[in-house]
One Martini backbone bead per residue (centre of mass of N, CA, C, O) as a GRO file, in nm:
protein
  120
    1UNK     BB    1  17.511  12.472   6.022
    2UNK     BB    2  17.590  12.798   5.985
    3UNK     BB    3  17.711  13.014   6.150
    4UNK     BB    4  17.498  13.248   6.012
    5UNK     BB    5  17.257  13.059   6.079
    6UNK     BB    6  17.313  13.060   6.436
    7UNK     BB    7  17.278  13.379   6.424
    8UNK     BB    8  17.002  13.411   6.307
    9UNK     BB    9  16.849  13.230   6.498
   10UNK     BB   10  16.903  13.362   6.769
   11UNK     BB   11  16.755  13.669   6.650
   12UNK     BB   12  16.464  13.540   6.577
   13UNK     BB   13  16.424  13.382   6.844
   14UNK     BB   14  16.460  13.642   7.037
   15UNK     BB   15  16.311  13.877   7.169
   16UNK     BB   16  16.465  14.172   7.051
   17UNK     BB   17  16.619  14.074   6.844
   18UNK     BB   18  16.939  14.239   6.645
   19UNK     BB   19  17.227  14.058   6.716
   20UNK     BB   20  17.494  13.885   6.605
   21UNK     BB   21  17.844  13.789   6.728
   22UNK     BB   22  18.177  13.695   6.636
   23UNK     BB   23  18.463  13.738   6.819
   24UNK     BB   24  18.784  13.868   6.905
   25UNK     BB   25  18.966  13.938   7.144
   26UNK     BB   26  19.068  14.220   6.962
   27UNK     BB   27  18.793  14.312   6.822
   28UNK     BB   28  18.723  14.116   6.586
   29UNK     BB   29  18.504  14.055   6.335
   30UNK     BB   30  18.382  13.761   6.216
   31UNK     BB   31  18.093  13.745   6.270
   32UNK     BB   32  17.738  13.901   6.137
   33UNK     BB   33  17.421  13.971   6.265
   34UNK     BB   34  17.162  14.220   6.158
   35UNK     BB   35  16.841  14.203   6.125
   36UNK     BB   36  16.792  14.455   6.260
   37UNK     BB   37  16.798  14.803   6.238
   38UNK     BB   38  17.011  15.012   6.379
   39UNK     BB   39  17.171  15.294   6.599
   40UNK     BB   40  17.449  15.167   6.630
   41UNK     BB   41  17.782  15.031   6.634
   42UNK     BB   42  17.917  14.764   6.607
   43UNK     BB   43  18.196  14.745   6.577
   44UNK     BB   44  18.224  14.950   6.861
   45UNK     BB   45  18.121  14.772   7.034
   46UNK     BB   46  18.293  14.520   7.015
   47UNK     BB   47  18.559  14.667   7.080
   48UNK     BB   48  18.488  14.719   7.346
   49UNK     BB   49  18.405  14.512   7.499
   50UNK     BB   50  18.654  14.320   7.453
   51UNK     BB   51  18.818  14.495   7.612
   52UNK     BB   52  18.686  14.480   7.879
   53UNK     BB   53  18.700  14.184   7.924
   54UNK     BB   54  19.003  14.155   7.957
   55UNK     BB   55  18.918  14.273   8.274
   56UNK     BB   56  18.728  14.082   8.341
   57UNK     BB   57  18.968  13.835   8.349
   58UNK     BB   58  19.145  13.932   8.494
   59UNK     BB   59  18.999  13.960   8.754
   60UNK     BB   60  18.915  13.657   8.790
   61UNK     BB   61  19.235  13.563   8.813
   62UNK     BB   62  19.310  13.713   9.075
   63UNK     BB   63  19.063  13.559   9.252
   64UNK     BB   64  18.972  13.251   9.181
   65UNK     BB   65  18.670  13.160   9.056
   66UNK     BB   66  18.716  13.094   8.733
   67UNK     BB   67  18.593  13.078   8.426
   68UNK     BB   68  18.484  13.258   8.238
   69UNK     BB   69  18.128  13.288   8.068
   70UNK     BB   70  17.941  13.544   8.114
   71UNK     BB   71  17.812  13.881   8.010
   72UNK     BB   72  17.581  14.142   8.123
   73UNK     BB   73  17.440  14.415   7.957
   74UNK     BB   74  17.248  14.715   8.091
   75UNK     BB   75  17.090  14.950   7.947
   76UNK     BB   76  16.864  15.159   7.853
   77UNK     BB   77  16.801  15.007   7.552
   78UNK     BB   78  17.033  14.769   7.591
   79UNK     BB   79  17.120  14.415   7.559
   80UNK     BB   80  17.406  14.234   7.643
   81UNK     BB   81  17.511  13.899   7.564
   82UNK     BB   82  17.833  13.750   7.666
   83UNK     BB   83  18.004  13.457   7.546
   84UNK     BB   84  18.233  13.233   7.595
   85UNK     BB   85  18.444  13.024   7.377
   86UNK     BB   86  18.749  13.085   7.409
   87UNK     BB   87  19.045  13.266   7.461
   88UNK     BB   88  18.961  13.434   7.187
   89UNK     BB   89  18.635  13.371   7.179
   90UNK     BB   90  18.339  13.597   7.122
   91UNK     BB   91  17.958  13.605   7.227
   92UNK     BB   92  17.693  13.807   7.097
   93UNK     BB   93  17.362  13.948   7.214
   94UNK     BB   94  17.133  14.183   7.095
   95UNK     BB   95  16.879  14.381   7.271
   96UNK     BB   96  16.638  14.471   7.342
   97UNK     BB   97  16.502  14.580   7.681
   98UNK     BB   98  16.219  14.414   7.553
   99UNK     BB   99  16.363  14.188   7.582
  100UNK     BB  100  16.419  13.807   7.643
  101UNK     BB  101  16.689  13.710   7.890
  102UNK     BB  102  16.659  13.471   7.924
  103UNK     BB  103  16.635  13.353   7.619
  104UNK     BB  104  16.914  13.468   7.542
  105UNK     BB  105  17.104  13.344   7.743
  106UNK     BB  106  17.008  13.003   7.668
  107UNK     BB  107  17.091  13.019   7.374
  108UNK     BB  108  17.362  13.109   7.366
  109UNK     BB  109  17.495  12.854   7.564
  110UNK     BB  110  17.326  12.647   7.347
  111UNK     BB  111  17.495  12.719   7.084
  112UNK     BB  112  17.816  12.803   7.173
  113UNK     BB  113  17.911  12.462   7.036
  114UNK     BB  114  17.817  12.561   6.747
  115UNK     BB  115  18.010  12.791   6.702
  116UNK     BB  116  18.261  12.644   6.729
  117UNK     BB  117  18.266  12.415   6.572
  118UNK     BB  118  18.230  12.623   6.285
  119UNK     BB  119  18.547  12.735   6.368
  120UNK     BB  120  18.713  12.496   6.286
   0.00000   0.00000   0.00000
C-alpha cells in the first residue's frame, strides 16, 4: 500500500474521519487527504501542531517520563490525534467530534510502523 493509500484508509476507516497527515517536524506535509470538504486549513493545523508537539516533547524530556507517543486534542467541533512517527515525523487524524476516538487512536497507532516504512 502506497502512503497515500494508508491515509486514506485511516479517513475511511473511522467513524468521523475528516483527514490523515504526515508532517515534519517543521511542520511542513509530507502528504495529506482530506476525504470529506473541511472548514478548517489543514495546512496551519499542521504548522501550529508542530510548533506545540515541539513543546510537548521539550516538557517530556525535562520530566525524563519515556518518549513521546501521542498527543491528542479535543476541541469544540473535532479530535486530532497526533501520532509520533520519530524524531523528525509525525501523523495526524483529524475527525469530527462526533466520530470514533478510540477507534481512531488504535488505527493510526496500528498504521503508524507502516506509515514510517512507506516513507523510507
Amino acid at each position: 500500500m502506497s502512503l497515500r493509500d494508508t491515509l486514506t484508509w485511516l479517513v475511511e476507516n473511522v467513524e468521523g474521519g475528516l483527514a490523515a497527515v504526515v508532517v515534519a517536524s517543521d511542520g511542513i506535509t509530507i502528504d495529506e487527504v482530506a476525504v470529506h470538504q473541511t472548514e478548517f486549513d489543514l495546512q496551519l493545523l499542521t504548522v501550529e501542531y508542530a510548533s506545540v508537539l515541539k513543546e510537548i516533547r521539550r516538557a517530556v524530556d525535562v520530566v525524563k517520563v519515556g518518549e513521546m507517543e501521542e498527543v491528542a486534542v479535543t476541541t469544540g467541533r473535532l479530535y486530532v490525534v497526533i501520532r509520533v512517527l520519530n524524531s523528525d515525523l509525525f501523523a495526524a487524524l483529524i475527525m469530527l467530534r462526533d466520530g470514533n476516538l478510540g477507534k481512531g487512536r488504535y488505527l493510526l497507532r496500528l498504521k503508524s510502523f507502516e506509515l514510517l516504512r512507506e516513507l523510507e
